[in-house]
VEXFILUM-592749 format. One record per residue (C-alpha): residue number from 1; z, y, x negated; residue in three letters. Coordinates in pm, 1 decimal. Example, Ala and Ser with C-alpha at 12.3 -4.5 7.8 and 13.67 -1.06 7.14 Angstrom:
2
@i->1, z->780.0, y->-450.0, x->-1230.0, aa->ala
@i->2, z->714.0, y->-106.0, x->-1367.0, aa->ser
//
This chain:
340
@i->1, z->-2513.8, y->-2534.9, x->3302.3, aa->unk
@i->2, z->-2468.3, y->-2568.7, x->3685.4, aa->unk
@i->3, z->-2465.0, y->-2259.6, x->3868.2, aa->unk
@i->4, z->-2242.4, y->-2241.7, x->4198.1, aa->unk
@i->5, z->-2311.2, y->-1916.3, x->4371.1, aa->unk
@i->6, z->-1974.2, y->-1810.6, x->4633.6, aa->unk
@i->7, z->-2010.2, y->-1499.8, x->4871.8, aa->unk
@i->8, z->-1730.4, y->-1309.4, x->5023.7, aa->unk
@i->9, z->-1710.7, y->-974.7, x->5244.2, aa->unk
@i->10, z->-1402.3, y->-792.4, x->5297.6, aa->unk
@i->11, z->-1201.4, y->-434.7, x->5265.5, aa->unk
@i->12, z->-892.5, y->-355.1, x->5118.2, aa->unk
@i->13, z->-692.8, y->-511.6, x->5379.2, aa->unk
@i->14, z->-818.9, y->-843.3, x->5352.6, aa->unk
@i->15, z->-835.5, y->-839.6, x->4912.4, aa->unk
@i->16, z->-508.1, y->-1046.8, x->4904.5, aa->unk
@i->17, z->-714.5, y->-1350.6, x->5109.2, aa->unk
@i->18, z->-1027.4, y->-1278.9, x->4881.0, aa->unk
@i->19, z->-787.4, y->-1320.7, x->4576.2, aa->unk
@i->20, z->-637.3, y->-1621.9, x->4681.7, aa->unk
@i->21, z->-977.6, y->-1776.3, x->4842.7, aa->unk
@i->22, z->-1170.0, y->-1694.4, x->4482.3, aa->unk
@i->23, z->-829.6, y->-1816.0, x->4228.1, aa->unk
@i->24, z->-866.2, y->-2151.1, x->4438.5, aa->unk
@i->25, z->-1202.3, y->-2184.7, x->4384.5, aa->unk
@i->26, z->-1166.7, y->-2108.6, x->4024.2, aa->unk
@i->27, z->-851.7, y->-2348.2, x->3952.5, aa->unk
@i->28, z->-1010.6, y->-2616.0, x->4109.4, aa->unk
@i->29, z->-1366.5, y->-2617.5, x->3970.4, aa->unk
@i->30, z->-1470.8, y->-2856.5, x->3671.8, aa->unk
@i->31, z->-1488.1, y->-2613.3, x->3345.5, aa->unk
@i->32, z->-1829.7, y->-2674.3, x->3271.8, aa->unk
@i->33, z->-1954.3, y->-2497.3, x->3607.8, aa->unk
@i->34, z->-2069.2, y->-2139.8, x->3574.8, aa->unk
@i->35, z->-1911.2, y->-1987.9, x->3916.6, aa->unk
@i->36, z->-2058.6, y->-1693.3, x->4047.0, aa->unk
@i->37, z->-1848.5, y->-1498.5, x->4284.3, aa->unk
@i->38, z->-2072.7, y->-1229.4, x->4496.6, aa->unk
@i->39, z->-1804.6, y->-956.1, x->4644.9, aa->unk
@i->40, z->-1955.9, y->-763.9, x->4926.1, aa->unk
@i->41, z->-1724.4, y->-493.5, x->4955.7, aa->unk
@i->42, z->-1605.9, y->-200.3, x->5227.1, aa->unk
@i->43, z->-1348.4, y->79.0, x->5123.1, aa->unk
@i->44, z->-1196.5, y->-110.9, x->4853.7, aa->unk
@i->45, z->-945.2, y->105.6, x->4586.1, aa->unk
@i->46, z->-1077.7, y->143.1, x->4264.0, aa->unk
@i->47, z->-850.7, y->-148.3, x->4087.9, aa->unk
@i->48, z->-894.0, y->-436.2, x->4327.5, aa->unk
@i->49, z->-1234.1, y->-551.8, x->4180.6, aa->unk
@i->50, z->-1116.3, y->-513.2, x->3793.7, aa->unk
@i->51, z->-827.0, y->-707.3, x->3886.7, aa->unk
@i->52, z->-1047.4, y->-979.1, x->4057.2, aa->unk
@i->53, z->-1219.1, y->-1001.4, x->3734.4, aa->unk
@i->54, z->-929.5, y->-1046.4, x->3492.9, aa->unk
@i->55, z->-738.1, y->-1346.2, x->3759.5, aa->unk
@i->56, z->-1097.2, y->-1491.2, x->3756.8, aa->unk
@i->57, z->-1130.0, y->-1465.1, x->3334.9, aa->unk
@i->58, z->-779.2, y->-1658.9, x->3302.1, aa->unk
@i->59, z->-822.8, y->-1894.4, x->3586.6, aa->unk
@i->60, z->-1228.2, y->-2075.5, x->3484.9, aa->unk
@i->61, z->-1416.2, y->-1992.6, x->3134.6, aa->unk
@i->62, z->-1737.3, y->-1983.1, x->3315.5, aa->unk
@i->63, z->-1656.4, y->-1695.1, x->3640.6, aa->unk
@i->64, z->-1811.3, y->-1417.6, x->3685.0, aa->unk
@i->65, z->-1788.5, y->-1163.5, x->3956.9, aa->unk
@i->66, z->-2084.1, y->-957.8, x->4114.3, aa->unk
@i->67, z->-2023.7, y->-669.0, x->4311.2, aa->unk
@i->68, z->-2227.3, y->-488.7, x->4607.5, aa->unk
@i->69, z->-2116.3, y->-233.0, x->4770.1, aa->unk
@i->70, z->-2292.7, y->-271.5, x->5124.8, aa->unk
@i->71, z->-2524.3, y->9.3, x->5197.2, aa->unk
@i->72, z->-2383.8, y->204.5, x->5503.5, aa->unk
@i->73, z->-2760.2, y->116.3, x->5646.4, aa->unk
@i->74, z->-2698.4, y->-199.1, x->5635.9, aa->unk
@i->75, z->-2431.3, y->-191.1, x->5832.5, aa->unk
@i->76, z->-2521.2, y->11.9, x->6105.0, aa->unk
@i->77, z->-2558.6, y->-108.3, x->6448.5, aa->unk
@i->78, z->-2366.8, y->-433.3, x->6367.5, aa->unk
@i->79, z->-2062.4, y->-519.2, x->6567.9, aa->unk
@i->80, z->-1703.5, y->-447.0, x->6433.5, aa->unk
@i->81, z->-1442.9, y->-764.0, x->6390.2, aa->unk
@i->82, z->-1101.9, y->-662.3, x->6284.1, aa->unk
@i->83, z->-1186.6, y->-301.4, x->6287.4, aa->unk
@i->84, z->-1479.6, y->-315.7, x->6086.0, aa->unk
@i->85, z->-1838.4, y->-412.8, x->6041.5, aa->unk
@i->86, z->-1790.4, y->-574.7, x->5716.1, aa->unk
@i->87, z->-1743.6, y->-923.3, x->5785.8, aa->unk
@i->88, z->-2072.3, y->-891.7, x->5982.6, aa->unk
@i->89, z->-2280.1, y->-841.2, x->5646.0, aa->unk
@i->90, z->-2322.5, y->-1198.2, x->5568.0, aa->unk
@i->91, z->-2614.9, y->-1224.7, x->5833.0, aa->unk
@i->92, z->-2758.7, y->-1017.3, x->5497.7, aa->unk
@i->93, z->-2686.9, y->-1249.1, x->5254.5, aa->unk
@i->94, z->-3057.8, y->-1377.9, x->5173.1, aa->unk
@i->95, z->-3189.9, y->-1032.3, x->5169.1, aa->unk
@i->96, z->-2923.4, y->-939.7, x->4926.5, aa->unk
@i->97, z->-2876.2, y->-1218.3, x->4701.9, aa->unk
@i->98, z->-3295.8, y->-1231.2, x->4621.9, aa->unk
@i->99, z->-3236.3, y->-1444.8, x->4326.4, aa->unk
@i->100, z->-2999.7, y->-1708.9, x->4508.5, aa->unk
@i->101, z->-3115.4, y->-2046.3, x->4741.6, aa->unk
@i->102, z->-2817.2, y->-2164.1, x->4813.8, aa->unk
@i->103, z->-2469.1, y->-2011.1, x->4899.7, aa->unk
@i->104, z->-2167.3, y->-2103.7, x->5012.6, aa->unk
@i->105, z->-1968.0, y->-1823.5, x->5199.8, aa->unk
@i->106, z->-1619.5, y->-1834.7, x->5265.2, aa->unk
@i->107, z->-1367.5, y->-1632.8, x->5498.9, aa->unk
@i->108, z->-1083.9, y->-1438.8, x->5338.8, aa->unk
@i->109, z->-848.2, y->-1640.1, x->5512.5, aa->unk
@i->110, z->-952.6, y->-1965.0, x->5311.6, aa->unk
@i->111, z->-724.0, y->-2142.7, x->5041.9, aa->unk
@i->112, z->-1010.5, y->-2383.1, x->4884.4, aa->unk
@i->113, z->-827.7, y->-2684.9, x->4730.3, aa->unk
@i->114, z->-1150.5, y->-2873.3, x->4747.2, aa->unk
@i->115, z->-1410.0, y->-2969.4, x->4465.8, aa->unk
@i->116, z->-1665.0, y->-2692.8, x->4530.9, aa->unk
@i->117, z->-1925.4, y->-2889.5, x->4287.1, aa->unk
@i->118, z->-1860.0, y->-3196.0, x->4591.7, aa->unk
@i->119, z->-1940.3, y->-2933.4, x->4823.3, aa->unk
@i->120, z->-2286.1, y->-2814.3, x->4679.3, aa->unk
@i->121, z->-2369.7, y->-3196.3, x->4648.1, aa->unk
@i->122, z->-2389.3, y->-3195.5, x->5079.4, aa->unk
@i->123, z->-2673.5, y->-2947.6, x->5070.5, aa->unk
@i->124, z->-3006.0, y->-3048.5, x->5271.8, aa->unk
@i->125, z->-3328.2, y->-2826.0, x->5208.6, aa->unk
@i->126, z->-3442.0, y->-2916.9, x->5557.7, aa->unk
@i->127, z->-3166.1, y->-2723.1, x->5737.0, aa->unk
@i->128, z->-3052.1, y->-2370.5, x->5758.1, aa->unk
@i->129, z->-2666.7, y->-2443.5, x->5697.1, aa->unk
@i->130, z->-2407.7, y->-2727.9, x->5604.3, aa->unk
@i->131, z->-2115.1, y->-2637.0, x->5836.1, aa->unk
@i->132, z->-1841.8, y->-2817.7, x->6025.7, aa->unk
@i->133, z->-1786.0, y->-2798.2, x->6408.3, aa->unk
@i->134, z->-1525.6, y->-2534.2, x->6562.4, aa->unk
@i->135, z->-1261.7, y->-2730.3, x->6584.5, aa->unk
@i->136, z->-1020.3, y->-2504.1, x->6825.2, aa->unk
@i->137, z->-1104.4, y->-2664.5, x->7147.4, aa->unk
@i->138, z->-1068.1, y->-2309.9, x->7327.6, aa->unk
@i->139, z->-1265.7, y->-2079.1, x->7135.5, aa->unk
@i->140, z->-1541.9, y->-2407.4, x->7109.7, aa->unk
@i->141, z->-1564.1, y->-2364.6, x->7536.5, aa->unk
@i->142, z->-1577.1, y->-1986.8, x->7562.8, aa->unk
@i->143, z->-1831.0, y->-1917.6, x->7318.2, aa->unk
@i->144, z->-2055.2, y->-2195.7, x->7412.5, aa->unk
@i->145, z->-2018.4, y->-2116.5, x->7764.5, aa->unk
@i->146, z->-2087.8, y->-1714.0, x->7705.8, aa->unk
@i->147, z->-2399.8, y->-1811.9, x->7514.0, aa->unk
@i->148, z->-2490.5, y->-2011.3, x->7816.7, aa->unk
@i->149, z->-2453.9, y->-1749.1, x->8037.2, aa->unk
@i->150, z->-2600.2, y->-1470.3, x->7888.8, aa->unk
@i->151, z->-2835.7, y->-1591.9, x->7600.8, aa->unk
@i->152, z->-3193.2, y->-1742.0, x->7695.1, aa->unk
@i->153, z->-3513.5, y->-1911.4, x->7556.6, aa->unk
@i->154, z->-3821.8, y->-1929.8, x->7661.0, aa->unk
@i->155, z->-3696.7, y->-1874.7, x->7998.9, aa->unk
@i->156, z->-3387.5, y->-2111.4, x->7975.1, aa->unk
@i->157, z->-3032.4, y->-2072.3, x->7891.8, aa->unk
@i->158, z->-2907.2, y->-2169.6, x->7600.0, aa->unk
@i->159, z->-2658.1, y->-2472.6, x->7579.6, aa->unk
@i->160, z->-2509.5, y->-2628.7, x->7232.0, aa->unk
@i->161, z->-2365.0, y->-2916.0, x->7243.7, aa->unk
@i->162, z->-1954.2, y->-2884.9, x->7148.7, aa->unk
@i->163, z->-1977.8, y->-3109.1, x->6791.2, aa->unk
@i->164, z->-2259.1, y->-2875.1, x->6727.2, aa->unk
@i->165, z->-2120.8, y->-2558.5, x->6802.7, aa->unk
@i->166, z->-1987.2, y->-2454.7, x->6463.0, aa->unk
@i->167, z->-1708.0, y->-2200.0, x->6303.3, aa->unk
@i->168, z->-1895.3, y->-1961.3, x->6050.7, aa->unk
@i->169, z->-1579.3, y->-1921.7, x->5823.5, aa->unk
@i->170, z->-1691.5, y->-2208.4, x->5524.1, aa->unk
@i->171, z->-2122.5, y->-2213.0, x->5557.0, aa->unk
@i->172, z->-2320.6, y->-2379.6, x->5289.6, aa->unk
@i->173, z->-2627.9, y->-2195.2, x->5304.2, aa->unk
@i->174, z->-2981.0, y->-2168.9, x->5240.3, aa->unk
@i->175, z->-3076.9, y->-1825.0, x->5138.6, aa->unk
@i->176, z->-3423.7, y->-1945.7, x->5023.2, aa->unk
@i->177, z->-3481.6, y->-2093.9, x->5356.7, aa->unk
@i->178, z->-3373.2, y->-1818.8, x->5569.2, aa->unk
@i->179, z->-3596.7, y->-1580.6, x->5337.3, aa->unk
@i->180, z->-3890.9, y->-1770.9, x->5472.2, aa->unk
@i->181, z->-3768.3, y->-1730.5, x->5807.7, aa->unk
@i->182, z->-3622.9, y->-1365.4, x->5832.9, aa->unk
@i->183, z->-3344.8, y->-1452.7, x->5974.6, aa->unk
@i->184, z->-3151.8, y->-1141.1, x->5870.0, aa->unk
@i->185, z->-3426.2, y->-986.6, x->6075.7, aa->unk
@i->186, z->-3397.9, y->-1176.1, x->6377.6, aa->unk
@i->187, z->-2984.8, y->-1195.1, x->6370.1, aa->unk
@i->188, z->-3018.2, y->-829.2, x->6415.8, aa->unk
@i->189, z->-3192.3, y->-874.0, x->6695.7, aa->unk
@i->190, z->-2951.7, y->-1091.5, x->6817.0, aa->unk
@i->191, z->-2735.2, y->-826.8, x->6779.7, aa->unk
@i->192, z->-2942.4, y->-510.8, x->6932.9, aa->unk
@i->193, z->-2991.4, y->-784.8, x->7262.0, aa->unk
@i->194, z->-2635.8, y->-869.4, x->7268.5, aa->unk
@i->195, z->-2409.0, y->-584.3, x->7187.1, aa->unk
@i->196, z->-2092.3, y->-732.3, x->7409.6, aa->unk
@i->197, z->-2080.2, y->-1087.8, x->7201.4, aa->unk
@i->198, z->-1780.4, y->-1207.2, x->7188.4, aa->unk
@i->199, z->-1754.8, y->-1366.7, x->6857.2, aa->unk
@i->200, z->-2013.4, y->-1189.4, x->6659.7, aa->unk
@i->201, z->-2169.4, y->-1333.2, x->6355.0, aa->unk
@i->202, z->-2056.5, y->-1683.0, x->6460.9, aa->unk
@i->203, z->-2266.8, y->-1677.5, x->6801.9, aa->unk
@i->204, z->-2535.5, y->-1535.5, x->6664.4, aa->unk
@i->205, z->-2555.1, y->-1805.7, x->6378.3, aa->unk
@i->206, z->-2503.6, y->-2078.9, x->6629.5, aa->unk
@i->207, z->-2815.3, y->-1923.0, x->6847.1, aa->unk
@i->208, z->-3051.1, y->-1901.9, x->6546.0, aa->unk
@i->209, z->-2969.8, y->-2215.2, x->6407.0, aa->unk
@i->210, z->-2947.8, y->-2431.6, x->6646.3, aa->unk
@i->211, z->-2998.9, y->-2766.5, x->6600.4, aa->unk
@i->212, z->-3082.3, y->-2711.2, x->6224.3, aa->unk
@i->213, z->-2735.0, y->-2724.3, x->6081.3, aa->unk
@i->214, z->-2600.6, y->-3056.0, x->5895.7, aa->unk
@i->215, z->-2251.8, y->-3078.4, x->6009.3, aa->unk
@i->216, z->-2032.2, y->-3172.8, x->5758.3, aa->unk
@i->217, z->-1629.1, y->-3335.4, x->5767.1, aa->unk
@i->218, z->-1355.6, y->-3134.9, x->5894.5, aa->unk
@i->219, z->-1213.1, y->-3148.2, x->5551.4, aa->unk
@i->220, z->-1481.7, y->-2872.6, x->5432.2, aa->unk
@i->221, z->-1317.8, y->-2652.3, x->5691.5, aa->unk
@i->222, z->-998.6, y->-2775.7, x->5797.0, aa->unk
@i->223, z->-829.9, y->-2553.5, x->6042.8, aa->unk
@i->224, z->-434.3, y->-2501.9, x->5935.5, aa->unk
@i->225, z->-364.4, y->-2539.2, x->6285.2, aa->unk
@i->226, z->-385.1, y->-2991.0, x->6197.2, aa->unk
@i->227, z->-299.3, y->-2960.8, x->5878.0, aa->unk
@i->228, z->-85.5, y->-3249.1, x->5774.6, aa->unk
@i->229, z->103.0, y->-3399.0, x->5475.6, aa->unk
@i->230, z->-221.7, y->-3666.8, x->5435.0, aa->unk
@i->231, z->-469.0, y->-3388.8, x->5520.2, aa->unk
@i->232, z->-329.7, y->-3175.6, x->5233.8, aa->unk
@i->233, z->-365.8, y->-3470.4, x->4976.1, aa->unk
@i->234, z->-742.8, y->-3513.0, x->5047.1, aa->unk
@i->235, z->-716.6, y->-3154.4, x->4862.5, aa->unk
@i->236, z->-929.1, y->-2991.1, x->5223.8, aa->unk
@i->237, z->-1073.8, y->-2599.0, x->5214.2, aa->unk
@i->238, z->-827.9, y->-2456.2, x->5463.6, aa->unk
@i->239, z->-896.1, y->-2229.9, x->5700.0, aa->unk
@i->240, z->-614.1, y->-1988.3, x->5814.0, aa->unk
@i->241, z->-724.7, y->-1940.9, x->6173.7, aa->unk
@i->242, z->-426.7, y->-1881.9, x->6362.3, aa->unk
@i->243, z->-174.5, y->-1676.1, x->6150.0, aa->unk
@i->244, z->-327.7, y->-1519.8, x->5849.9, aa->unk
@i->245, z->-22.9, y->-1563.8, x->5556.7, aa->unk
@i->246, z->-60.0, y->-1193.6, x->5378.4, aa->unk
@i->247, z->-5.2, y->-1000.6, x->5695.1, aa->unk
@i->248, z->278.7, y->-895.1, x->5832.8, aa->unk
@i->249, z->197.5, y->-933.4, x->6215.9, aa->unk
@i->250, z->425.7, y->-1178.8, x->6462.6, aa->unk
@i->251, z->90.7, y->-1410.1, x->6504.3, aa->unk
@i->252, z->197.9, y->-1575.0, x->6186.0, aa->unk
@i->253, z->528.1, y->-1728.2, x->6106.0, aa->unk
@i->254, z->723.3, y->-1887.3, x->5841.2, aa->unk
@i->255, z->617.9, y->-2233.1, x->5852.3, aa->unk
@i->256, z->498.7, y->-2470.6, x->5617.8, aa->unk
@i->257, z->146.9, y->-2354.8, x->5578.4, aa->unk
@i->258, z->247.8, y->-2025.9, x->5533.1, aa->unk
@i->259, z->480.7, y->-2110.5, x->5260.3, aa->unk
@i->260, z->195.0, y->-2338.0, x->5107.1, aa->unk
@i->261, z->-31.7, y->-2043.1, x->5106.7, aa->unk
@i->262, z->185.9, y->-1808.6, x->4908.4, aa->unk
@i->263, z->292.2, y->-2103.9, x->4647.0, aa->unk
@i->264, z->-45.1, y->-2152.4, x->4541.3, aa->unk
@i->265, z->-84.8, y->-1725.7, x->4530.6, aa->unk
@i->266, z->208.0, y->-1741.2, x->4286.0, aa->unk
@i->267, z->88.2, y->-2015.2, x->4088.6, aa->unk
@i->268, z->-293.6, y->-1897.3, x->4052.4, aa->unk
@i->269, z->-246.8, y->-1544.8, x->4082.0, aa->unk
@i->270, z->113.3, y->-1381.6, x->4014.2, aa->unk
@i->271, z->216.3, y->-1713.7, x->3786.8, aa->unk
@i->272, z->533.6, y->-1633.8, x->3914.3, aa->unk
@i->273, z->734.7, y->-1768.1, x->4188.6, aa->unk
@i->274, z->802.2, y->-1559.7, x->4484.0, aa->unk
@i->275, z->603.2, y->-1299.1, x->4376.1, aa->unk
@i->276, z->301.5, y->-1337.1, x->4684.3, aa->unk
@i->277, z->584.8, y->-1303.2, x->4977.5, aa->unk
@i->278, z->705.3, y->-976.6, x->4772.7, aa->unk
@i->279, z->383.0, y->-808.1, x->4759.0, aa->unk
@i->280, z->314.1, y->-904.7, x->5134.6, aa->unk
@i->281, z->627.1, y->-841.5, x->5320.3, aa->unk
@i->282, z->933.0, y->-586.3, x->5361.1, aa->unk
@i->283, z->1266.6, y->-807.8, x->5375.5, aa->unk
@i->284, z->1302.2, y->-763.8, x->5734.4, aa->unk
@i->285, z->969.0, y->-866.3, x->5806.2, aa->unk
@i->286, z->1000.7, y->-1189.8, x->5665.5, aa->unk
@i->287, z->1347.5, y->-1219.0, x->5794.0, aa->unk
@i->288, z->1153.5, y->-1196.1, x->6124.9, aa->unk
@i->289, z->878.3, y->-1467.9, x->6068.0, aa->unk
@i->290, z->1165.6, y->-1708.8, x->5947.3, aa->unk
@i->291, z->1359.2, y->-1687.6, x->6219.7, aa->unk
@i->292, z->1070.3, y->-1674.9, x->6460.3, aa->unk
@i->293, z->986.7, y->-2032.3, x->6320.9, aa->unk
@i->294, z->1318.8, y->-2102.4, x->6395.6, aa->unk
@i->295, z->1349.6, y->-2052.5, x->6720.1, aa->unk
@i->296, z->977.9, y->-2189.0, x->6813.5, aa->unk
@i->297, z->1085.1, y->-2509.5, x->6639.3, aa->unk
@i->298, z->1433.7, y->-2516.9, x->6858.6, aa->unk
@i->299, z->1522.5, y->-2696.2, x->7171.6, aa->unk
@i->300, z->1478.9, y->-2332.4, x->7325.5, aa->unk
@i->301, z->1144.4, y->-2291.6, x->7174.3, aa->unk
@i->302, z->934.6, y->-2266.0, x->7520.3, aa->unk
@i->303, z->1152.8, y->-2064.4, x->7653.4, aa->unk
@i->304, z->1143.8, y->-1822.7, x->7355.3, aa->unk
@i->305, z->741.0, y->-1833.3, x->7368.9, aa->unk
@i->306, z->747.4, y->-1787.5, x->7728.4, aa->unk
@i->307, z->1010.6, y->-1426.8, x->7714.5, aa->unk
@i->308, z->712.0, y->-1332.2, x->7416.9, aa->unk
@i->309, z->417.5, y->-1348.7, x->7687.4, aa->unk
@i->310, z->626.7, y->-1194.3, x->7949.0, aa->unk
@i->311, z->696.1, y->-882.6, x->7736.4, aa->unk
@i->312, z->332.7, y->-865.5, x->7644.8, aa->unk
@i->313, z->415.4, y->-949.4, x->7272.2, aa->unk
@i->314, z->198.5, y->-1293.0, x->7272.9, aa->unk
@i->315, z->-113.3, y->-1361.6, x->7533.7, aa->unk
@i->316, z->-101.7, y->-1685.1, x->7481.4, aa->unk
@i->317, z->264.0, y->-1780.6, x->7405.9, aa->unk
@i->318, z->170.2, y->-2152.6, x->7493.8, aa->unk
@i->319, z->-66.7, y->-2185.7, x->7284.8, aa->unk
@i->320, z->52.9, y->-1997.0, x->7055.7, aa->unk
@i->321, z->374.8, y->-2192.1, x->7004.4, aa->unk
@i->322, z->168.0, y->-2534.5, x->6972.6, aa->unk
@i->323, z->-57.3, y->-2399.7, x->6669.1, aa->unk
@i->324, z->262.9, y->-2285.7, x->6494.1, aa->unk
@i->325, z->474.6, y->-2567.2, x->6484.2, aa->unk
@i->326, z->277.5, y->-2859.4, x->6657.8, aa->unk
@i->327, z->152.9, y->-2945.4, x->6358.4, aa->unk
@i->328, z->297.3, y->-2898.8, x->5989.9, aa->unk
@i->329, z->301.6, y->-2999.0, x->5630.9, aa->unk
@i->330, z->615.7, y->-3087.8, x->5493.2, aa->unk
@i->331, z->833.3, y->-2868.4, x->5250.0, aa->unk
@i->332, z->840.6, y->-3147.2, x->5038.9, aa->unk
@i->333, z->434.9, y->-3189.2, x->5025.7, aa->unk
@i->334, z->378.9, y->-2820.0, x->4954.0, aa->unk
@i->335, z->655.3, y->-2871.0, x->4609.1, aa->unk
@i->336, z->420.7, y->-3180.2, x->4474.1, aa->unk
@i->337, z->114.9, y->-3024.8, x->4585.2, aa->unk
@i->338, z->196.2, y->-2693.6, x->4379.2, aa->unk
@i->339, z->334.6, y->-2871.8, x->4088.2, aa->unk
@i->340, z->10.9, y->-3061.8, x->4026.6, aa->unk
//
């Protein structure tokens, strides 16, 4: 029986995301495939994991569900994103997973509607990772140009190329490989050298493996930011950069792709409908994101975005505005896509 081996880090916070990232994993993986889920966990209450194991039992006959608590040691020294160090651990992953060669780990903001056995069949033992470039043009400049400026080898700065810069959310990689290397070891280096990086784990990866990454199609980490009614039906791994669905912060709205993310929670995880936007948000909340949407989507949707960066509320209201409605799935798309 194949073995797919799938690595997540999160708190209690970010469980919903792990949830939904894991059940679509699960629902859309052939039967035959023995999926391994490794859960690298930081102050997480006692029932999350137990009911991570039962959604994974009904959802694929062959799951099962590792957990590691990270040792605090571990842990220490590494920088903090979101208010904590967790998502920072996977730079461990080949020391912890001894018995693993290849991995692929996945952000808690994912909703994989992908073939993950199709993904394993892009691995290359002669590279470190199989990722796909950062595709948000802004965060692709800054970071490269930060490395630039403050990262150097053998004397010279280092410059990546932008289609080789990548985003560290979906990686394909090879623990065996980076054994050999020690490239936990030298990623905390990384870390000791360059305590003010901007975007942690991701510039670091980018530094140590550059130039020995296979970069793969967008559709293997397909921002929601482009998602589109065609993009959806090529079934991509979706990557919930801008606006994470479960939260109740302004940064995310009602639109399409939020909707789409909480119809495939109640399908593969609460089996009933309505159920995801319950758990996640207070009725006012969601009144809020709704009518946000609205309003971004109306003829007086710049000026709306512009009064939210005047009153501090949004940095970016520009910017902002154009990854929450400039692009969208269809209501109609997310009904057929659920249904199937």
């Amino acid at each position: 029986m194949n073995t797919v081996d799938v690595a997540l880090s999160f708190n209690e916070r970010y469980a919903p995301g792990a949830a939904a990232a894991i059940a679509s994993v699960a629902a859309n993986a052939n039967a035959s495939t023995a999926l391994r889920f490794h859960l690298f966990t930081e102050k997480v209450e006692a029932g999350t994991i137990d009911g991570l194991r039962s959604m994974l039992s009904r959802l694929h006959p062959n799951g099962d569900i590792v957990h590691r608590v990270c040792d605090e040691k571990l842990l220490n020294g590494l920088p903090r994103w979101a208010g904590s160090r967790i998502s920072t651990a996977r730079i461990h992953y080949a020391r912890l997973m001894p018995d693993v060669d290849w991995c692929l780990h996945l952000d808690c903001d994912i909703l994989y509607l992908g073939s993950v056995e199709e993904h394993f069949s892009k691995r290359d033992e002669s590279v470190y990772a199989c990722v796909t470039m950062e595709l948000d043009e802004r965060t692709n400049a800054d970071e490269r140009a930060w490395i630039a400026r403050n990262v150097r080898q053998d004397g010279r700065p280092v410059e990546i190329p932008a289609d080789r810069y990548f985003n560290s959310g979906v990686m394909l990689l090879n623990l065996k490989k980076m054994r050999e290397r020690g490239s936990s070891e030298e990623l905390v280096r990384f870390f000791a050298a360059h305590p003010d990086v901007p975007s942690p784990d991701q510039d670091a990866l980018n530094v140590v493996f550059a130039g020995q990454v296979k970069m793969l199609p967008f559709r293997y980490n397909q921002s929601q930011q482009v998602l589109t009614d065609a993009k959806l039906l090529d079934r991509p791994v979706i990557h919930y950069m801008t606006g994470i669905p479960w939260l109740p912060r302004l940064i995310g709205v009602a639109n399409n792709r939020f909707w789409l993310w909480h119809a495939c929670a109640d399908k593969w995880i609460w089996q009933k409908r309505g159920e995801s936007v319950r758990r996640s948000f207070d009725r006012k909340t969601l009144v809020l994101k709704i009518v946000c949407h609205w309003m971004l989507r109306s003829p007086f949707g710049g000026l709306f975005a512009w009064s939210l960066e005047k009153t501090g509320r949004i940095r970016d209201a520009t910017g902002w505005r154009k990854s929450q409605v400039g692009s969208d799935v269809s209501r109609r798309a997310v009904r057929e896509f659920v249904r199937m």
